[in-house]
SERO-4910 file (N, C-alpha, C, O; in steps of 0.05 Angstrom, whole numbers):
BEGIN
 pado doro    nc1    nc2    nc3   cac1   cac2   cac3    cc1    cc2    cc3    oc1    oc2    oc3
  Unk    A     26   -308    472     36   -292    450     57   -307    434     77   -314    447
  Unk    A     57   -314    403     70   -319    395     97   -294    386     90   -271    378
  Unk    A    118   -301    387    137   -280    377    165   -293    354    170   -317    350
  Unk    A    174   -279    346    190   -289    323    212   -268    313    211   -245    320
  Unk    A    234   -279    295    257   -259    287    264   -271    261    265   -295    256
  Unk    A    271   -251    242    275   -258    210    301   -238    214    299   -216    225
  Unk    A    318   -248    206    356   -239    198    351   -222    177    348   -232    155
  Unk    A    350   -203    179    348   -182    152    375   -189    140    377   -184    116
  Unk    A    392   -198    148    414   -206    126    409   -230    106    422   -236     87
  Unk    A    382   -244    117    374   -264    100    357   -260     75    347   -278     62
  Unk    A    355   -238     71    336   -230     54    346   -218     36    362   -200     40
  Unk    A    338   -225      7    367   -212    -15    358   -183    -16    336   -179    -26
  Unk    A    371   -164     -7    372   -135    -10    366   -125     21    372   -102     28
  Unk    A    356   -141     34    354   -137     71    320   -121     63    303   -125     46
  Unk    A    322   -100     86    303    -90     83    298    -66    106    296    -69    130
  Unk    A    296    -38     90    278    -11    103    251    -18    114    234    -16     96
  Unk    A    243    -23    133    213    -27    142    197      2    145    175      8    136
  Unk    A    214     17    158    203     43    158    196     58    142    177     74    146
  Unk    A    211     57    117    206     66     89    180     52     73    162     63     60
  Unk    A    184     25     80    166      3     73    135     11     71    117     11     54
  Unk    A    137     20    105    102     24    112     97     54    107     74     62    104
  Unk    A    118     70    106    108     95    106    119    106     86    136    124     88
  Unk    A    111     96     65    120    108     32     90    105     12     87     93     -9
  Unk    A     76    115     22     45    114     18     42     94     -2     32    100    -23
  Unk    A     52     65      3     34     46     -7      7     32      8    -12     20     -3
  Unk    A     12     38     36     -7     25     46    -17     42     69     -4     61     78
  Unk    A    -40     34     79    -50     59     88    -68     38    118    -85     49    131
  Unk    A    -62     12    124    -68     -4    134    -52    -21    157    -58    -42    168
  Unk    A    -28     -5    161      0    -13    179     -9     21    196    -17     42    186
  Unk    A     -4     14    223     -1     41    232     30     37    259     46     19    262
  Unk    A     28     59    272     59     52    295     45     58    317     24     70    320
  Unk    A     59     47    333     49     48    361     58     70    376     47     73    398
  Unk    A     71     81    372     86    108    377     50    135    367     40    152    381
  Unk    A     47    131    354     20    152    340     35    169    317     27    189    307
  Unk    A     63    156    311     69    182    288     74    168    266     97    162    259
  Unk    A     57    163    255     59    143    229     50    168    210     32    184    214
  Unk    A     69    167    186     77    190    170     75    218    177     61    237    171
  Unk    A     91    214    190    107    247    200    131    254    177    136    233    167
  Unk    A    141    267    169    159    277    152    179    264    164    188    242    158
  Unk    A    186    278    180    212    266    190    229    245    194    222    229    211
  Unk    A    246    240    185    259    205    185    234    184    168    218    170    180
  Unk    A    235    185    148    218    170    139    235    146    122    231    136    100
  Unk    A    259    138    147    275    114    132    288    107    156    297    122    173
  Unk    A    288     78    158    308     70    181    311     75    209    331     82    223
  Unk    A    274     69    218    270     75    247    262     53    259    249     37    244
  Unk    A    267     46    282    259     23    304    241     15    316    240     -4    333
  Unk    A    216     36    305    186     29    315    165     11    310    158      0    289
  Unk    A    153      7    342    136    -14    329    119     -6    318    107     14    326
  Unk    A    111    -23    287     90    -23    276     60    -47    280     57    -62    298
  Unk    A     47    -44    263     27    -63    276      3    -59    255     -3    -37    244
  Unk    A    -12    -88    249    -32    -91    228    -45   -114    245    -36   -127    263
  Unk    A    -72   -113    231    -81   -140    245    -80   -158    208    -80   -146    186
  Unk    A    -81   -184    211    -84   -200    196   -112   -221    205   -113   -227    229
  Unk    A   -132   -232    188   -152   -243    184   -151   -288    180   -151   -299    158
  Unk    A   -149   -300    205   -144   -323    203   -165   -345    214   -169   -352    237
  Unk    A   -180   -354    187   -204   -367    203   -218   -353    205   -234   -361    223
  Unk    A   -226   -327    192   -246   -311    196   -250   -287    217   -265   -268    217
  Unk    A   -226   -296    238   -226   -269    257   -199   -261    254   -181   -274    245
  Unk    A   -198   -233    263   -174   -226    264   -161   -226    279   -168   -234    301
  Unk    A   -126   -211    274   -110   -224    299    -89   -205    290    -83   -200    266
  Unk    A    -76   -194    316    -54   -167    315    -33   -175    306    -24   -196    315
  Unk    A    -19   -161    286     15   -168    283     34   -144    287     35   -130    267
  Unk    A     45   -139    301     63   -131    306     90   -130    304    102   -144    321
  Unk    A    103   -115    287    139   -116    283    147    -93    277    135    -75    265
  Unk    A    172    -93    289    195    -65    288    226    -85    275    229   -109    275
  Unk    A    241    -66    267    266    -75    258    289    -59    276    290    -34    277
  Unk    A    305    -77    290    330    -64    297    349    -87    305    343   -111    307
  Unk    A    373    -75    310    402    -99    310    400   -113    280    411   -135    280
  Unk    A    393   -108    263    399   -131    236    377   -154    242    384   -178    242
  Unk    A    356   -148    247    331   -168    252    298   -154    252    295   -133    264
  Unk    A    283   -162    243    257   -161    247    243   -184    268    239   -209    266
  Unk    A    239   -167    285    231   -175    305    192   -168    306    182   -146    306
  Unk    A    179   -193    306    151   -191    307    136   -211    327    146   -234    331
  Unk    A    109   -203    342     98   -211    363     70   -210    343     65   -193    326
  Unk    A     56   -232    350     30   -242    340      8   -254    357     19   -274    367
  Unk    A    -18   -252    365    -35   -272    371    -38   -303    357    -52   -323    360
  Unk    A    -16   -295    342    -17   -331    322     13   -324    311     28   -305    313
  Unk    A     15   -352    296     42   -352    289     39   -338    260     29   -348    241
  Unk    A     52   -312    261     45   -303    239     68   -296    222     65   -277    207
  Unk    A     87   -307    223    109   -297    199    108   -306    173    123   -297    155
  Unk    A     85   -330    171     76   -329    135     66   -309    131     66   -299    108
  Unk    A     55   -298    153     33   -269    140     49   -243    137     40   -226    122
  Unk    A     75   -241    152     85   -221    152    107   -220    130    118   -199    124
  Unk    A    114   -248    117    130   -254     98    116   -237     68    123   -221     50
  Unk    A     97   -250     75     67   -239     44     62   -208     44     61   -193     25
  Unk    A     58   -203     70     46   -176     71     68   -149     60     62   -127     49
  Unk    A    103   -165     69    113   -144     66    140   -153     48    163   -145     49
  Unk    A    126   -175     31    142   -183      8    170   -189     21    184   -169     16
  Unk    A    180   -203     32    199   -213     40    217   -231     31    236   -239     44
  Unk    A    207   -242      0    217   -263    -13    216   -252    -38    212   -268    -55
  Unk    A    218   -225    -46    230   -205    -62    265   -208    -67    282   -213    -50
  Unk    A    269   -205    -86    296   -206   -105    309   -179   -101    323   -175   -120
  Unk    A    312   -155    -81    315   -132    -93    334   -130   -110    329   -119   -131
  Unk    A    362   -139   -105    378   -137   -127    372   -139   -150    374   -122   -168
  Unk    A    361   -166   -151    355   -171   -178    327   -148   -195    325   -148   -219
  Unk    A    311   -134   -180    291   -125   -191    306    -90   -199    304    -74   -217
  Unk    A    323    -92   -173    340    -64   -188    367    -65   -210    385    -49   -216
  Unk    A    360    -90   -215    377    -93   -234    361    -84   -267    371    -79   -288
  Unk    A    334    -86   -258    315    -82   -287    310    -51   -302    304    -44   -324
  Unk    A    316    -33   -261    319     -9   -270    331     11   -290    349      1   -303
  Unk    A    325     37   -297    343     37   -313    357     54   -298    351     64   -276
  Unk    A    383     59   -316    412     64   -305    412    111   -306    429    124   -318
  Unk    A    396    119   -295    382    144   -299    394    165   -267    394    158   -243
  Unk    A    401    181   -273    410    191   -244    394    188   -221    401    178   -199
  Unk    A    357    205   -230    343    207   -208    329    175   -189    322    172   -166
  Unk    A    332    153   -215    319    123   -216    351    115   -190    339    111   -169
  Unk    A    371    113   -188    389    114   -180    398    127   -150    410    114   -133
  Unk    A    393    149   -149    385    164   -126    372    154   -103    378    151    -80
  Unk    A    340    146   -125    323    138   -108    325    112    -94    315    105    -73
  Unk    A    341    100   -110    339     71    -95    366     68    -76    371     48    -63
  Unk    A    380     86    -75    410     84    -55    386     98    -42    374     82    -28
  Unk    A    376    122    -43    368    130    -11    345    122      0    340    134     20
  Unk    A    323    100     -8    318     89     12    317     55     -5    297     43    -13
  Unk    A    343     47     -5    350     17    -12    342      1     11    350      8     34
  Unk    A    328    -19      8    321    -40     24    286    -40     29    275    -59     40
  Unk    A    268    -13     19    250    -11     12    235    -32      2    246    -39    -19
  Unk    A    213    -48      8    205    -65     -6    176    -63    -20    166    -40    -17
  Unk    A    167    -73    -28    121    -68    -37    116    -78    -19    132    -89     -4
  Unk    A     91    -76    -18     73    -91     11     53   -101     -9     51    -92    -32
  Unk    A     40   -120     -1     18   -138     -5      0   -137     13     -1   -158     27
  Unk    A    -15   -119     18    -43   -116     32    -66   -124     25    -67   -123      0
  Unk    A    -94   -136     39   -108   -140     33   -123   -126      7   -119   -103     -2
  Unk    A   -142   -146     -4   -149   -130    -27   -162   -111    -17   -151    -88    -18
  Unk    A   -188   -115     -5   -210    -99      1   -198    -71     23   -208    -49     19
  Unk    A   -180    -73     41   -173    -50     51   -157    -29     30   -158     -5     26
  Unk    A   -141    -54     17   -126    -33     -7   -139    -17    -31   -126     -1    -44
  Unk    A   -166    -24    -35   -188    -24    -51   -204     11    -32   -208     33    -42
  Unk    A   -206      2    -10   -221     29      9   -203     50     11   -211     73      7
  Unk    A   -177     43     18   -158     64     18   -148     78      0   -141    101      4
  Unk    A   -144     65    -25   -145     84    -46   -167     95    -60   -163    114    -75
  Unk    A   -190     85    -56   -211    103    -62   -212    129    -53   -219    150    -65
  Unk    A   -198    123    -19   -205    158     -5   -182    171    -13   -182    194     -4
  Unk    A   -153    163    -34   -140    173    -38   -134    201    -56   -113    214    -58
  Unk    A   -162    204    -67   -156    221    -93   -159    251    -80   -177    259    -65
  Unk    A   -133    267    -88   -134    297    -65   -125    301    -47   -125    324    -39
  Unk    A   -113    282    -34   -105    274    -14    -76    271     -7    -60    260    -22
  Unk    A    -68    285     20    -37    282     21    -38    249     45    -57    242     58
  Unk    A    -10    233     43    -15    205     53    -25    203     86    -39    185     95
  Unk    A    -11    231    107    -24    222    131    -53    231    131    -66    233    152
  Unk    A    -62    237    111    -99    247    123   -108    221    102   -131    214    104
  Unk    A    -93    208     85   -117    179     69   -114    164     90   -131    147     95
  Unk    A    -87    169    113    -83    149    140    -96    151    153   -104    129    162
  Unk    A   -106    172    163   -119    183    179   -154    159    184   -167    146    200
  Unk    A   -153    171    146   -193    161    140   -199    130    153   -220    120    162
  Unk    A   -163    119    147   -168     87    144   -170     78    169   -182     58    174
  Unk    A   -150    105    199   -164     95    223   -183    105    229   -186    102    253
  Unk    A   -197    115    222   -221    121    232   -242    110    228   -261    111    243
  Unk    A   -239     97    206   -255     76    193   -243     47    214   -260     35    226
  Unk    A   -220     40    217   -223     20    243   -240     26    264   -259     12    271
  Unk    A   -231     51    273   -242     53    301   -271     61    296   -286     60    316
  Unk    A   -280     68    279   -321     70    282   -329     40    275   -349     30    286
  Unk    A   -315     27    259   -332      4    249   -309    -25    249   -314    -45    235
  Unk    A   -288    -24    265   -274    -55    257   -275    -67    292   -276    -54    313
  Unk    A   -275    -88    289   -276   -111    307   -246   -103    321   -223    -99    313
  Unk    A   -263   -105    352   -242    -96    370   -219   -123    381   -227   -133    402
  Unk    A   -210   -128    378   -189   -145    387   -161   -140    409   -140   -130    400
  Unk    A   -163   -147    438   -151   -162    459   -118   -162    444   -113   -175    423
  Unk    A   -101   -149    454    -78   -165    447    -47   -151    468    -35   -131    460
  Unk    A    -42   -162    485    -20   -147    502    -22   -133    524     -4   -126    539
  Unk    A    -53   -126    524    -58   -107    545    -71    -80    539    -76    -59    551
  Unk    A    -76    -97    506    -82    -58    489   -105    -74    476   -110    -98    477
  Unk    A   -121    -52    462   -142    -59    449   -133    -40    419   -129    -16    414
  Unk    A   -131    -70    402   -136    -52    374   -155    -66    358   -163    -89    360
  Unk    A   -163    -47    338   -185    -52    317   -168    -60    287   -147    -54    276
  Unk    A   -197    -84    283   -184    -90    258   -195    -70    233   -211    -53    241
  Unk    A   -192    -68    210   -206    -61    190   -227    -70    180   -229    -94    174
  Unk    A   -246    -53    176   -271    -64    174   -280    -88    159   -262    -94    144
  Unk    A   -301   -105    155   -309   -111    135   -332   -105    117   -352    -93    127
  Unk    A   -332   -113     90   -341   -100     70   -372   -105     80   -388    -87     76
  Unk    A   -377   -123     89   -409   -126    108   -417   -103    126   -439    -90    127
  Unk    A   -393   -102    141   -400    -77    156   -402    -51    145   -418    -37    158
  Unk    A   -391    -38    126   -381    -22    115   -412    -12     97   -425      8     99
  Unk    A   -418    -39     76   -442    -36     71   -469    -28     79   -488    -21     65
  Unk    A   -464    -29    107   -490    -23    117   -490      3    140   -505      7    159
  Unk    A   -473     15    133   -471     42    137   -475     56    123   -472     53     99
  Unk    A   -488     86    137   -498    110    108   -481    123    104   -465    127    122
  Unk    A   -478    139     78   -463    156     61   -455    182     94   -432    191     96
  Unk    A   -475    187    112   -478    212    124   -458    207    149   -445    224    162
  Unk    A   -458    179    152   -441    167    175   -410    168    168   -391    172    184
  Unk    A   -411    164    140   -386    163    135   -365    184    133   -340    185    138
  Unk    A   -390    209    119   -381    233    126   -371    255    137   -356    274    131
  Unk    A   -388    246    160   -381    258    188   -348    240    199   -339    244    221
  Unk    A   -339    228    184   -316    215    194   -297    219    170   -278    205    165
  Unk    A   -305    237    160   -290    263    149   -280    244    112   -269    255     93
  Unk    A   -288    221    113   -285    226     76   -301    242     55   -296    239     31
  Unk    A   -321    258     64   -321    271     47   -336    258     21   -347    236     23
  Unk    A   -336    272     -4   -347    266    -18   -345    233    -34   -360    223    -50
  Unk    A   -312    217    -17   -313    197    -29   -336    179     -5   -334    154     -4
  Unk    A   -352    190     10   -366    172     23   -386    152      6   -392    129     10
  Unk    A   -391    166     -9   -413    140    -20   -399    127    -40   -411    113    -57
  Unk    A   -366    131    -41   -357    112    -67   -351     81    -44   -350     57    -48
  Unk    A   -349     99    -20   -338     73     -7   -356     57      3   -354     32      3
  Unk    A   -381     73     14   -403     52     19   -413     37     -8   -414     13     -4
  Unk    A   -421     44    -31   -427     27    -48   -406      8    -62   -415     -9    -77
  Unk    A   -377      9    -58   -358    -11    -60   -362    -27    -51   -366    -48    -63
  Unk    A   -363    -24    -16   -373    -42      4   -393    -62     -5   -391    -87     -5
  Unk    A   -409    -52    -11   -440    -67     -7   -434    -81    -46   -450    -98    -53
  Unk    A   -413    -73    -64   -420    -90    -85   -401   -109    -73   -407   -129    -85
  Unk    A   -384   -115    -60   -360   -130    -53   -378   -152    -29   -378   -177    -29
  Unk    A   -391   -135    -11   -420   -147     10   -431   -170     -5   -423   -193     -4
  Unk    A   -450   -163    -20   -465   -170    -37   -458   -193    -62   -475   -207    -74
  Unk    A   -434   -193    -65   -429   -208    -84   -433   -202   -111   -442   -219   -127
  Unk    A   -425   -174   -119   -430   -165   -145   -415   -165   -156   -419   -168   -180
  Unk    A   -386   -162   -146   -350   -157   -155   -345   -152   -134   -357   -140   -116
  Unk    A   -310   -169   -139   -294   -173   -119   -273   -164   -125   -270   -165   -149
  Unk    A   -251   -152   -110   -216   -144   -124   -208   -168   -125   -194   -169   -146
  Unk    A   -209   -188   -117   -187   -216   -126   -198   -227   -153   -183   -241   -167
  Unk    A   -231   -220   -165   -236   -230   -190   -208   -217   -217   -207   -223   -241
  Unk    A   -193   -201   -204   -182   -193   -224   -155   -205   -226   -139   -198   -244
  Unk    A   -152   -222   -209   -126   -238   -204   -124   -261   -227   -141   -277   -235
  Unk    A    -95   -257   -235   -103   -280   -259   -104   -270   -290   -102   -284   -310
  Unk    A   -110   -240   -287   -123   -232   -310    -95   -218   -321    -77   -212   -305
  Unk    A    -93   -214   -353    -70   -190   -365    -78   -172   -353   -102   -167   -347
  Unk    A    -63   -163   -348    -52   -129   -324    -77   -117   -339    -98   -121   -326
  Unk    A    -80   -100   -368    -89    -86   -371   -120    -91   -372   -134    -72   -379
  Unk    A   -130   -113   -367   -158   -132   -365   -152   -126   -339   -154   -102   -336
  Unk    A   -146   -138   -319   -147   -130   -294   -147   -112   -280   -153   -115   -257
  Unk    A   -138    -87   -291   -142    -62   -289   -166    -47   -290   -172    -31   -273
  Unk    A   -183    -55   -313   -198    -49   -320   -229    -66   -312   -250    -55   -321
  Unk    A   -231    -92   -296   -241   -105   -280   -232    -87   -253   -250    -97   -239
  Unk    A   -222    -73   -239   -223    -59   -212   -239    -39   -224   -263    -39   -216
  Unk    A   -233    -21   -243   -254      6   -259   -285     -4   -247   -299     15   -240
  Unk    A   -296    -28   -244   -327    -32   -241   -330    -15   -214   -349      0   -210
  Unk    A   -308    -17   -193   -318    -11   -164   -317     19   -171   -301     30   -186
  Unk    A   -339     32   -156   -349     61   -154   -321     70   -144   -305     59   -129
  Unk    A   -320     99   -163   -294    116   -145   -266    114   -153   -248    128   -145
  Unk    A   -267     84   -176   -247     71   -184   -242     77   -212   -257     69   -230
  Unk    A   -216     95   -217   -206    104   -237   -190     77   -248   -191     53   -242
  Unk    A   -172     96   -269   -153     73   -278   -121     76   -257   -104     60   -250
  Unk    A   -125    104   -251    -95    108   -224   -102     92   -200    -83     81   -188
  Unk    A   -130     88   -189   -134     73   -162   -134     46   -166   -130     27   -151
  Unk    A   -141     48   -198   -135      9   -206   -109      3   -200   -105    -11   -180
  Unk    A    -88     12   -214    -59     10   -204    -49      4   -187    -32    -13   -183
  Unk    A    -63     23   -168    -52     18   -137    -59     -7   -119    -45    -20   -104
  Unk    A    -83     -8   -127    -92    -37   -121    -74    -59   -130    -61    -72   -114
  Unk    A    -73    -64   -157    -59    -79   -170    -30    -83   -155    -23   -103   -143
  Unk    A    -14    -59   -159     15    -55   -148     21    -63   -115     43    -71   -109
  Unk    A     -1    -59    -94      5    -54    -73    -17    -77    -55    -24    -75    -31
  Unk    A    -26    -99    -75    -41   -120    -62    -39   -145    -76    -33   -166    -66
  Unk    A    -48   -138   -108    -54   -164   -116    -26   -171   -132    -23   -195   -137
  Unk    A    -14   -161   -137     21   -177   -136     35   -164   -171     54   -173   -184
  Unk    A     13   -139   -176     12   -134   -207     52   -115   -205     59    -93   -199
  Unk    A     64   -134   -211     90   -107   -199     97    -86   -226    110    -65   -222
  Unk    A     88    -95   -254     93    -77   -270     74    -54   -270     74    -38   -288
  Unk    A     56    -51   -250     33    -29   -256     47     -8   -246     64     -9   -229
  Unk    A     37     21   -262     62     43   -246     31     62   -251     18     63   -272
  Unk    A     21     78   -223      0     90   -221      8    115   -230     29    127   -230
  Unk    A    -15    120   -237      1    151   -258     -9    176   -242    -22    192   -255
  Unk    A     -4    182   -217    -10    212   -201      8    225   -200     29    218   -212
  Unk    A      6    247   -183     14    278   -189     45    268   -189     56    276   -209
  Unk    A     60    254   -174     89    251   -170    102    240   -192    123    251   -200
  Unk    A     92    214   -204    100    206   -229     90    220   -255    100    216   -278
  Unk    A     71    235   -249     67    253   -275     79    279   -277     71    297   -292
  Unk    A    101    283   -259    118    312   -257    140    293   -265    151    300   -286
  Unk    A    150    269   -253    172    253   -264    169    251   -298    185    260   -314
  Unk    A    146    239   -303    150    237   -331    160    261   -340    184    264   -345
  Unk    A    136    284   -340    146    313   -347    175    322   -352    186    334   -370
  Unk    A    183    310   -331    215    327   -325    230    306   -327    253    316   -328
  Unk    A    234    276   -329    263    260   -332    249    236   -361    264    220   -373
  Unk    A    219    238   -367    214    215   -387    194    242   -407    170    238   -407
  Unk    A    202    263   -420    173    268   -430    171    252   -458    148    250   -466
  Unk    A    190    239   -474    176    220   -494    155    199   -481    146    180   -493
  Unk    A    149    204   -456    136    179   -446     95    194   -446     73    185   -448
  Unk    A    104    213   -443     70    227   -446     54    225   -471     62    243   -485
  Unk    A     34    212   -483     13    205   -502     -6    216   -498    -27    213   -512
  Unk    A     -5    232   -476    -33    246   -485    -61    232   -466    -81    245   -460
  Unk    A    -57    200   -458    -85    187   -442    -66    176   -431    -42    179   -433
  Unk    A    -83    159   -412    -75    144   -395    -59    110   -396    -41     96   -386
  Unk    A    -81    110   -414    -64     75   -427    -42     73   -436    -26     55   -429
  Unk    A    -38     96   -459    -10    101   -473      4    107   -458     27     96   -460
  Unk    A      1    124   -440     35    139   -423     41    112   -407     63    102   -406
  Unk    A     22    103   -395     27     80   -376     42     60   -383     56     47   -367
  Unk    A     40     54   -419     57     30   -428     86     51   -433    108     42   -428
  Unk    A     82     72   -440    115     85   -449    132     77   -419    154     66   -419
  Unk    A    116     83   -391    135     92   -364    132     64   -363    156     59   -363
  Unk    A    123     44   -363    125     20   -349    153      8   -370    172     -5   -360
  Unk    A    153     13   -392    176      2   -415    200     24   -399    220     13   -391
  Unk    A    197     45   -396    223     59   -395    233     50   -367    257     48   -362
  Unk    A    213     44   -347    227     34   -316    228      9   -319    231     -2   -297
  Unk    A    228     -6   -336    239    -34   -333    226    -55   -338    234    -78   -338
  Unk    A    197    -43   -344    169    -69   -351    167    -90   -331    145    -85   -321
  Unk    A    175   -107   -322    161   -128   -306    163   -120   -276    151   -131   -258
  Unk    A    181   -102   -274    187    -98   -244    184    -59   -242    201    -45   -231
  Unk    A    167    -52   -251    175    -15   -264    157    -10   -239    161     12   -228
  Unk    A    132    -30   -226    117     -8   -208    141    -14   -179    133      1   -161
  Unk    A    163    -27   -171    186    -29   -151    200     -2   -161    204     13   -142
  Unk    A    207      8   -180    219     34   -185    202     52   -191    212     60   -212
  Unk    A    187     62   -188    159     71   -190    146     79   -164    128     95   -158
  Unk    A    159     63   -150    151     71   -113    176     80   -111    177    104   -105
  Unk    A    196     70   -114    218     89   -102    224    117   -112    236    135   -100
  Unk    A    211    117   -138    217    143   -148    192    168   -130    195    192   -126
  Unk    A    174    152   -124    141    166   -113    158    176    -80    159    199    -72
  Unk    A    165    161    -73    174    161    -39    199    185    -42    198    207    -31
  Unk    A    222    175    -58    243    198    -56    242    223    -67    260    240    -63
  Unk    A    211    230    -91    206    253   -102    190    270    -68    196    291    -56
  Unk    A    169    249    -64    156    265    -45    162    268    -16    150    283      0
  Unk    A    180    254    -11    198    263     16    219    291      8    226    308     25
  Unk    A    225    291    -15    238    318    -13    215    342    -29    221    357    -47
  Unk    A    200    340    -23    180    363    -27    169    374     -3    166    360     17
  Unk    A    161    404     -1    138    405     23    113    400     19     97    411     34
  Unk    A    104    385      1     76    378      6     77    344     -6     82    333    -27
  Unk    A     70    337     20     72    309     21     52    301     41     49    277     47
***
């Protein structure tokens, strides 16, 4: 077992891990405890968490919790490049909340859960998981994504436990719409099997969009079935490194409503450029999650 420790004092702004994984950016980190998004304390807890990461083609468990002023992580490989990437660890926060604007609720949000960071998740899980997102409150899109490990991801050895990785798009492909159903997604089943199988197949990929102007790249995720211009976002924001993308669902469209309404145009393209200019433009989807996490932790439906 490789194991390792990163000084959260070394990191400009330190870092909330708890807030991190369970502020519905990612839906591909779960805890070893079984209460991964529970309401309760959803900032500044000591649990282990755990992902597998893909090296050489197989995968391999990572595991980390934060406590004493350290991130503390255990790996089948040495994995703190991976855990650096995955959970943005070489993030500026000061500096990116310095882009914010100076707004009570923008403000709020980031003292109460400061140290919050984006995650960088795979494309293709980040690609499945927000597909099953639409309707959806964050522990039942969690829910889909283990369940989708445990019917179809490669079982992997690690400590004495057996966990599964997330599937691949091979595997995924060659499963039926009826299979997937019964594992409770519902009508997004066939958006995810035919994702699969164009991603399988070699028809389109989420990284072809890497590289591209935000709003070209946006609109290159639109090809995958199921894929709006809000699940493009999320992709963008919470994998491929897009940090000005700000997804436009139910939480930031009550924000606009109520703290930006010069920012509503009426579609989707236009409001998107008003809110991304008014939170800060290059860094607006980092305040854009904090505002998503501290609106919907104080709501009851979350």
């Amino acid at each position: 077992m490789d194991q390792g420790v990163i000084d959260v004092g070394s990191l400009a702004g330190g870092i909330d891990l708890q807030a991190t994984v369970e502020s519905g950016q990612s839906y591909l980190w779960d805890r070893e405890d079984g209460a991964m998004y529970q309401r309760d304390g959803a900032t500044g807890g000591d649990a282990w968490y755990w992902t597998t990461v893909r090296r050489n083609g197989s995968p391999e468990v990572l595991r980390v919790r934060q406590r004493d002023g350290v991130l503390e992580w255990e790996s089948s490989i040495d994995a703190e490049a991976d855990l650096r990437r995955l959970l943005r660890l070489d993030d500026d926060l000061p500096l990116i909340r310095e882009t914010a604007p100076d707004d009570d609720v923008v403000q709020s949000a980031y003292d109460t859960f400061w140290g919050m960071r984006l995650v960088q998740d795979p494309p293709f899980g980040s690609l499945i998981s927000f597909i099953c997102s639409a309707q959806m409150r964050v522990a039942r899109i969690h829910s889909m994504q283990q369940a989708l490990r445990d019917a179809f991801g490669e079982e992997i050895e690690f400590d004495g436990r057996t966990y599964s990785a997330f599937p691949t798009p091979g595997v995924l492909a060659e499963t039926t719409e009826e299979r997937l159903r019964d594992l409770g997604l519902g009508y997004r089943a066939p958006y995810v099997q035919r994702t699969a199988e164009m991603v399988a197949n070699g028809e389109a990929d989420p990284e072809e969009a890497v590289g591209l102007d935000y709003e070209d790249a946006r609109e290159s995720l639109t090809r995958f079935v199921g894929v709006g211009d809000k699940v493009a976002d999320c992709v963008l924001l919470f994998s491929l490194g897009y940090l000005e993308a700000v997804p436009l669902d139910t939480w930031i469209r009550s924000t606009i409503e109520e703290y930006y309404p010069e920012c509503e145009r009426g579609n989707y393209t236009d409001t998107s450029r008003a809110i991304r200019a008014a939170l800060g433009g290059e860094y607006a989807g980092y305040t854009q999650t904090y505002l998503f996490h501290y609106l919907r932790t104080g709501s009851d439906e979350n």
